[in-house]
TORMIDO-69149 format. One line per 5 residues: number of its first residue (from 0); their letters; for each residue x, y, z of C-alpha. Coordinates in steps of 0.05 Angstrom, whole numbers, plus 5000, padded with zeros to 4 digits. Example, Ala and Ser with C-alpha at 12.3 -4.5 7.8 and 13.67 -1.06 7.14 Angstrom:
<seses>
0	AS	5246:4910:5156 ~ 5273:4979:5143
</seses>
This chain:
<seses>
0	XXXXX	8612:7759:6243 ~ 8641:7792:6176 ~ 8691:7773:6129 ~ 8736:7811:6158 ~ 8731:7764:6223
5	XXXXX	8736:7711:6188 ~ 8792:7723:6147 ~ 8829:7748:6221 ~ 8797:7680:6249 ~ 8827:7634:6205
10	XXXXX	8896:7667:6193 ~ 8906:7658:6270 ~ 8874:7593:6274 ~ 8929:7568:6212 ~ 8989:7600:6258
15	XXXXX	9004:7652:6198 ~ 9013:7725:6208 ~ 8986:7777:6160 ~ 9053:7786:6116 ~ 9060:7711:6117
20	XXXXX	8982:7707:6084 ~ 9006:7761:6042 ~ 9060:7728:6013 ~ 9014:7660:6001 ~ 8961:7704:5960
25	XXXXX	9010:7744:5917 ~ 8987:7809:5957 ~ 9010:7862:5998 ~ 9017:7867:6080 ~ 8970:7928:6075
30	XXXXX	8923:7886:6031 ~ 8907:7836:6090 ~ 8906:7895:6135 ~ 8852:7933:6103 ~ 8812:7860:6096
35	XXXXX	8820:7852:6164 ~ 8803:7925:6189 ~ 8737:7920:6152 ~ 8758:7961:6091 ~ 8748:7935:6027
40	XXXXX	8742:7861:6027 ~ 8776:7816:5979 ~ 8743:7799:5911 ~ 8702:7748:5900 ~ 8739:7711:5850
45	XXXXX	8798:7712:5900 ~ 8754:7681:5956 ~ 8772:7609:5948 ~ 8847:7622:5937 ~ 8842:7655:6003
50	XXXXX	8797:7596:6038 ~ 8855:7547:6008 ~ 8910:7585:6038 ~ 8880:7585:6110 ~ 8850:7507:6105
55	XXXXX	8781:7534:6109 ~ 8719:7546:6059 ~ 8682:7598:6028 ~ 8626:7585:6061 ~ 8667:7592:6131
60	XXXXX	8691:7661:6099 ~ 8638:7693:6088 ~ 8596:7661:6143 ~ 8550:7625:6108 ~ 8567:7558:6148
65	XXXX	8548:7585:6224 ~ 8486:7612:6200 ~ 8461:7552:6157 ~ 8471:7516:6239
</seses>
């Protein structure tokens, strides 16, 4: 699984829907969209504002966590 999958995971997971995530990171709708679609994924310095908003970690994120199991 991607980031992008991830990102779409958790935001469902937390009960949020993409403007609502939007508006917790300070970013657009179409922002979260394009993360989501499999554009161009966040930064990497915005990563853990991003795991903080949907209760999660980086390591969940990115996918580090299922393949470390």
């Amino acid at each position: 699984m991607n980031v992008a999958k991830h990102i779409r995971r958790a935001r469902k997971a937390k009960g949020l829907n993409q403007s609502e995530l939007a508006r917790l990171l300070e970013v657009s709708r179409s922002t979260v969209l394009t993360w989501e679609k499999g554009g161009p994924g966040p930064k990497l310095d915005d990563l853990p504002k991003i795991a903080r908003a949907l209760d999660t970690t980086v390591a969940e994120l990115i996918g580090a966590a299922a393949r470390a199991s």
